[in-house]
N, C-alpha and C positions, 0 to 999 in steps of 0.2 A: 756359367755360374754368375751370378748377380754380386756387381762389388758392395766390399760391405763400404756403408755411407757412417764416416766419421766427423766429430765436432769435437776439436779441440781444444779446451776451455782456456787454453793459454794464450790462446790467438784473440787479436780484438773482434769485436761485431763485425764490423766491417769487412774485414776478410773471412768471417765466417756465413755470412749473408751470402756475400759475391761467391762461395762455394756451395754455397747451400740454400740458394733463394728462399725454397720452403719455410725455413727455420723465420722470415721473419713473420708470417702468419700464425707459426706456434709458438712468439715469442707478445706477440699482440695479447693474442687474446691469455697469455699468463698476468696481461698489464705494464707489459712495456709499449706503449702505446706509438712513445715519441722514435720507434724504429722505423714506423713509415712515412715518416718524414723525411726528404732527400734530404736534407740540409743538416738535420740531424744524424743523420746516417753518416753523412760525408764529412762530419765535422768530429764532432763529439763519440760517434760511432769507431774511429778512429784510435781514440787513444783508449776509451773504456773496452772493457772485459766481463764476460758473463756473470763472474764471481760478483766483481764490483757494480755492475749494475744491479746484480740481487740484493748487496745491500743496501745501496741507494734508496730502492723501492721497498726494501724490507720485503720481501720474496723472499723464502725459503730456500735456496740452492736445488736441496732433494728435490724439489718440487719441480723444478726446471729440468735439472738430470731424468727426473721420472717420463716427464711429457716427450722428449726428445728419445728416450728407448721407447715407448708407447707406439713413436712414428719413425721406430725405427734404426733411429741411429745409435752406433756406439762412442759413450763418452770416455775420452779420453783427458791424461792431466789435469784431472781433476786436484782443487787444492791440498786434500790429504793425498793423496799422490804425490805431488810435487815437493811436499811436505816430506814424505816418506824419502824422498829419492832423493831431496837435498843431505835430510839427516845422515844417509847412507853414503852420498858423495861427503858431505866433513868429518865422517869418520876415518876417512880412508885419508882422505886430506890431511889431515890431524896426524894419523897414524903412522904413513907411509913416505911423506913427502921432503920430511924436514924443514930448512931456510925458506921462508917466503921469497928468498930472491933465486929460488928455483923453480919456484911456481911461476904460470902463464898470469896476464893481467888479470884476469877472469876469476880463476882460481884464485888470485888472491884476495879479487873484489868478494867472490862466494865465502871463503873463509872467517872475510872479517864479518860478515854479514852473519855467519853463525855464533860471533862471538857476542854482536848487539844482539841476537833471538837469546844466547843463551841469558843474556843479563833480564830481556823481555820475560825470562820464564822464570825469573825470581833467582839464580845463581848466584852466589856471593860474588862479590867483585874480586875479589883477591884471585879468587881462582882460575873466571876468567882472563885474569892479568898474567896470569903465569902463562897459561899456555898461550896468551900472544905473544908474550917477550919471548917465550921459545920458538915462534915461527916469526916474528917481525923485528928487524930493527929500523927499519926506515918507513914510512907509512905517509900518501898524500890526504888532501887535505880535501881532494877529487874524488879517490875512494870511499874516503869515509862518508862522505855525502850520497857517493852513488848504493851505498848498502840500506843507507838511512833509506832514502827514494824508492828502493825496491822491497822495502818490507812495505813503505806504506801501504805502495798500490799491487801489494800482493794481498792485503788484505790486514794487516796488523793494526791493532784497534786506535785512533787518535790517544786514548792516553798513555798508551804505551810508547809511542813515539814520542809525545811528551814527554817523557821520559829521560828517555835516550838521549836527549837533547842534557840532560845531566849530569847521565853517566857518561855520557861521552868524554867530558873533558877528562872523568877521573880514569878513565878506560888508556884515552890514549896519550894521557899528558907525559909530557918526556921522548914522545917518539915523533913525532909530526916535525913534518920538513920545516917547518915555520919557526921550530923550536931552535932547531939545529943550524940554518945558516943564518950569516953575516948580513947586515942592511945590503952590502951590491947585491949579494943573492936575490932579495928580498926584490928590490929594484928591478933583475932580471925578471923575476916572476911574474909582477904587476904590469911589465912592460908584454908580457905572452895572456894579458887577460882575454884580448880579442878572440883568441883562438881559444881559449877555453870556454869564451862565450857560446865561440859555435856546437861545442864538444858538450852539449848541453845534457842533464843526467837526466829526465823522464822520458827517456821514447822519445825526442822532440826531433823531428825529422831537420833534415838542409834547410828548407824553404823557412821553417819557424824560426829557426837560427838565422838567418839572412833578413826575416823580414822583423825580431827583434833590436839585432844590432842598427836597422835604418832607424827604427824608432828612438832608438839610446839616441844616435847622432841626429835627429833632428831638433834643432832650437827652439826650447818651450815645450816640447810634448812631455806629458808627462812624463814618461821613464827617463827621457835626456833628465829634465829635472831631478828625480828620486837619484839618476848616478851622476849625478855634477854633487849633491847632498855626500852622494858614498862617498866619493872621492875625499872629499872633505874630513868624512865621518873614519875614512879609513888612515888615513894623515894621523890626525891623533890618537885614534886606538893602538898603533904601531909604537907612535912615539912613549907612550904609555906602557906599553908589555915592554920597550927596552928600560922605560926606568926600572920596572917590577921584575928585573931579569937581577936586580945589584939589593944590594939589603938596605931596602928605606925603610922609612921611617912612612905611618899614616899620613903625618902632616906634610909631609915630602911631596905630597901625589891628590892632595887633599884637592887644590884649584885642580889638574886636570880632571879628576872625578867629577867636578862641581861644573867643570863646562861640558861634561861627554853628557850630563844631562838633558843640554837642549835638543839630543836626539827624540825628545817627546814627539816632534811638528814633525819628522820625518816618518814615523814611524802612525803618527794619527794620519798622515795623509792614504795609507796603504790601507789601515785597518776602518776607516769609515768612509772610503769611495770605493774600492778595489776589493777590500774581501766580502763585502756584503755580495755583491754583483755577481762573482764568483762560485758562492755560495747557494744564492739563493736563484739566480737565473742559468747558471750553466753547472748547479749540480755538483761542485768542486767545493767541499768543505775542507777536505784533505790539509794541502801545503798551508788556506789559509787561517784553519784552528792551531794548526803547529805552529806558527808563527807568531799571532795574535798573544797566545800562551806564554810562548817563549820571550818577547817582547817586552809585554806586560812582567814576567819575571826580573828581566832584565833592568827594567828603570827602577822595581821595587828597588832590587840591592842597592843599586847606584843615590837612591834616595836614602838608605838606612846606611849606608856606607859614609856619607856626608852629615846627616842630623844624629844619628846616634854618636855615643860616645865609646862604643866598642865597634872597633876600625879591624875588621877580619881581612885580612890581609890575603890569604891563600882564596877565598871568595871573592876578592877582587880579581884577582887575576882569573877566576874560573869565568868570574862575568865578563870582564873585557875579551876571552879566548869568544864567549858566546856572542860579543857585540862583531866580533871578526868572521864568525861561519855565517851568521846573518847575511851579513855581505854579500857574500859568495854563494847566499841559497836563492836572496832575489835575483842576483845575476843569473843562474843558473836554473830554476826553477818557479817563480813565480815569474819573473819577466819574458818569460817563451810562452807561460800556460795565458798569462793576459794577453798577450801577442795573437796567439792561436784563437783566442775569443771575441774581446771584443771589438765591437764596433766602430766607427770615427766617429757619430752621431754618442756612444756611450765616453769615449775619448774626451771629445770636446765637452761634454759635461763635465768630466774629470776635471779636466783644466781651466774650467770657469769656478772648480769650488777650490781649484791647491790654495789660490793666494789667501783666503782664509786662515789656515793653520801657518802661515809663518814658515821662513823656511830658516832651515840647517844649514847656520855656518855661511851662508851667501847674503848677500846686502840684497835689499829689494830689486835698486834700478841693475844690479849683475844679473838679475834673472833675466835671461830670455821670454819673449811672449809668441804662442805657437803662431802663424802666420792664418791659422784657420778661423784663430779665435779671435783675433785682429780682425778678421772680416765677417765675421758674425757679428749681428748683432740682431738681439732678440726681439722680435713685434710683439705689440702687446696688440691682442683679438679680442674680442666682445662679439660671441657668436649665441643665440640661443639663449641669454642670461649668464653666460659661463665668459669667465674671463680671463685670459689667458697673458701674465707678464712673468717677467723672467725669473721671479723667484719661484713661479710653481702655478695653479690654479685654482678656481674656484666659482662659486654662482655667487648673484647678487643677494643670496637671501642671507648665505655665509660670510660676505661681505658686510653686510647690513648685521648681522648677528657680531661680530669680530669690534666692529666700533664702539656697537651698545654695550660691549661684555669688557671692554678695555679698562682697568681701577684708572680712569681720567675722562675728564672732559674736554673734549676737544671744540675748537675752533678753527676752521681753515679761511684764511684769507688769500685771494690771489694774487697775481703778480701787478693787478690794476689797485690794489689794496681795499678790495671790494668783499664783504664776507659774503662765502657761497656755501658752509655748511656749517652743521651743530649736530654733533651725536646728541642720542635720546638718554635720557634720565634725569636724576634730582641735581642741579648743579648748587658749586658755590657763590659762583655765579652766576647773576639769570641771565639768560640767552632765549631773547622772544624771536619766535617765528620769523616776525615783522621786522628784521634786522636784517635779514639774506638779504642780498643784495644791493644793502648801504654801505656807504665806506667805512670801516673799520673805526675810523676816528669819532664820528656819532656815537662810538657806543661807550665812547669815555670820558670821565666830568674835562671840564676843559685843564685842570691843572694837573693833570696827566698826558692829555693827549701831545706835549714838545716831545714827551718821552718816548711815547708810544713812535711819532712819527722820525724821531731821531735812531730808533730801535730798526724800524724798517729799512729806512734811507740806508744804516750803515749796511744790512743784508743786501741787500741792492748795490750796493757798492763792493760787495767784498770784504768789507772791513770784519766782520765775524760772521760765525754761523750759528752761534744760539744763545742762549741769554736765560740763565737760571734763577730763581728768587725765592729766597726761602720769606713766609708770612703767618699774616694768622688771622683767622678770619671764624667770627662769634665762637674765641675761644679753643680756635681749634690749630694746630699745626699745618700750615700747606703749602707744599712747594711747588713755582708755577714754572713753567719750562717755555722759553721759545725756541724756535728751530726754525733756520731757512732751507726753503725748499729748493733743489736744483735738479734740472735732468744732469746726464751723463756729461756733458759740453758742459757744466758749471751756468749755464743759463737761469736767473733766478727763475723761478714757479712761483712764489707766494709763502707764506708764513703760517706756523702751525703753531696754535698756543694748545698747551697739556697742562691742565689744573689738579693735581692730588692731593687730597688729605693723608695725612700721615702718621695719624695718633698711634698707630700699631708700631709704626718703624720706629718713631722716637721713644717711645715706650721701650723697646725692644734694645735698641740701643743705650740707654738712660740702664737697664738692668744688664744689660752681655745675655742677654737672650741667644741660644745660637736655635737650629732648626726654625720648623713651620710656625709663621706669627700670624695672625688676622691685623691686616692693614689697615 
């Protein structure tokens, strides 16, 4: 008798591939294209599942289930299945079992996990609160995370988990271990992070775990960064929920609120390097729309918490319990899934844009600089018209297009105080062709030119780096800017003059103008 040939939707690609070679030709030509990709396969293959690649691609499920009985196979654990046969395990759970501290870990991770779907399904809260406190009184902070984690990538919709990130606190405020013990406890905990790092909640195997934790511990890498930031960020969130633990007062807690704000720079670091990337090249919107979401919620309160004049008190503490799971969801969930992905080549990108945003809570020269990016240093190419420096690239026509389209006139002199250019247009001042290549000082009456050259001498010196002038010329408003140029080494390059007319701005100003003005 011919075995029957099964595909069980619960297992990732990958091990249903390696059981079922075929399956990746009937899964190609559905428009999963990127299966026949080794890399793909062996990477990403991995932690996805049929379910969630269906909707990734927007692929219908039935559609897939159909093709795979068509050639044969029987599907099995499918997600209303799984569905079906959890509902049926919490019932009995629910019914039978009593004290959550007679339940296995498992069971009581599936339990709470029924409690977040049922709030997911519109349930009163109240109700689901009852029948937690009748099977929990102690509840980690692990758990709850890991119930969260497995609805997502079982398929539960981003705004629902959005959500939950909500209710959670009203779900399970009063019971978490965080609640209940003493700062040593608390001490103890923080001091067992390591090992929680590795105990990591998405499917993230030993090796993601091991090869996360080197990247926290190396100096300058991004994640070392983001957790030298937590560390920081987690210090005062702590010291904050003990004030909010005794009956203050708004104004009592006012400055800590007003400094947990500069969590902005921590938190912009992750959402415009890290979750675009994510997102958009490896397919992973999931953890990083839940966060973005929640984030962005997070600073709203902390900013209406501090400018408004109604100081919600019980909201504070919901926000600060959310600045603390934070914490614990990048250690645990976005720091293993970017581990697991990217690149050093997409890394070291990273790390050439953090010092931008500023960081949390650490003085500049305390940062670490990664030793990769210390030894990087970017060539600038001129291949074929295209030109390649470290901000990005472009051809000379966009080049040429970019100066002529700049609201100013520019002037570039070099470092021999020689003019070598003049963008195109109407200036304020005239700038004849016939002037490249004379010294700068010809092209001014002589009772300017001590200035001119005392202007330069000091860039050349060091003595400053730019020189602003507000004037006015046939009537009109304009302000002229100089700027000394330097490479990276502080070696002068030459001087850059920027001429603007400004009637829009002054104007604009002169009335409290706010939005779009013509210049």
């Amino acid at each position: 008798m011919m075995e029957k040939k099964i595909i069980d939707l619960s297992k990732s690609v990958y091990d249903i591939v390696n059981a079922n070679p075929e399956v990746k030709d009937i899964m190609c030509e559905l428009g999963f294209t990127e299966i026949v990709k080794p890399i793909m396969l062996n990477t990403m293959g991995k932690m996805m599942t049929i379910p969630k690649g269906a909707r990734v691609k927007e692929i219908p499920l039935s559609t897939i289930i159909d093709a795979f009985e068509l050639s044969g196979f029987e599907v099995i654990n499918t997600p209303e299945q799984l569905q079906k046969q959890q509902e049926e395990k919490m019932k009995a759970l629910s019914a039978d079992l009593g004290k959550s501290s007679d339940l296995s870990s498992s069971d009581r991770e599936a339990l709470l996990k029924s409690y977040v779907q049922r709030l997911s399904n519109g349930e009163d809260i109240e109700s689901v609160r009852k029948d937690f406190a009748a099977n929990f009184s102690d509840v980690s902070a692990v758990e709850i995370a890991r119930a969260e984690q497995t609805l997502l990538s079982e398929g539960t919709k981003l705004s629902d988990v959005q959500r939950l990130c909500d209710v959670h606190s009203a779900l399970f405020h009063g019971a978490t271990r965080s609640e209940k013990i003493a700062n040593a406890e608390k001490e103890v905990e923080r001091s067992a992070e390591e090992e929680r790092v590795r105990d990591t909640i998405a499917s993230f195997d030993e090796q993601t775990a091991d090869a996360t934790t080197v990247l926290m511990r190396t100096p300058g890498h991004p994640l070392n960064i983001l957790e030298l930031e937590n560390a920081q960020i987690e210090k005062r969130v702590i010291a904050l929920e003990e004030k909010l633990k005794e009956d203050v007062k708004p104004e009592d807690v006012l400055a800590d609120v007003s400094e947990l704000r500069a969590i902005e720079s921590h938190y912009k670091k992750k959402e415009e390097t890290m979750f675009p990337l994510l997102k958009d090249k490896y397919n992973f919107p999931g953890p990083s729309d839940v966060m973005w979401g929640v984030e962005d919620e997070i600073k709203q309160e902390l900013k209406k918490f501090v400018v408004e004049d109604t100081k919600d008190m019980d909201s504070l503490r919901r926000v600060v319990k959310r600045m603390n799971e934070m914490i614990f969801k990048e250690k645990n969930i976005l720091f293993p899934l970017v581990t697991n992905y990217f690149t050093e080549d997409e890394w070291i990108a990273i790390a050439r844009d953090f010092p931008m945003y500023g960081y949390c809570y650490l003085a500049k020269e305390d940062v670490p600089v990664w030793d990769k990016v210390k030894e990087l240093k970017q060539p600038s190419i001129i291949h074929n018209e295209n030109i390649e420096i470290s901000g990005g690239h472009m051809n000379l026509k966009q080049l040429k297009a970019m100066l002529n389209t700049l609201p100013f006139e520019i002037t570039l002199v070099d470092e021999n105080d020689i003019n070598i250019y003049f963008n195109e247009g109407e200036k304020v001042f005239t700038r004849p062709q016939m002037a490249i290549g004379r010294p700068v000082y010809s092209c001014h009456p002589k009772r300017v030119e001590p200035i001119v050259r005392m202007l330069i001498s000091d860039f050349k010196k060091g003595k400053r780096d730019s020189l602003t002038i507000l004037s006015e010329r046939s009537g009109h408003p304009v302000v002229i800017n100089y700027f000394a140029l330097r490479d990276d080494d502080g070696t002068y390059l030459g001087t850059l003059e920027a001429v603007q007319i400004i009637d829009g701005l002054a104007d604009a100003i002169r009335n409290n103008k706010k939005g779009p003005i013509d210049l």
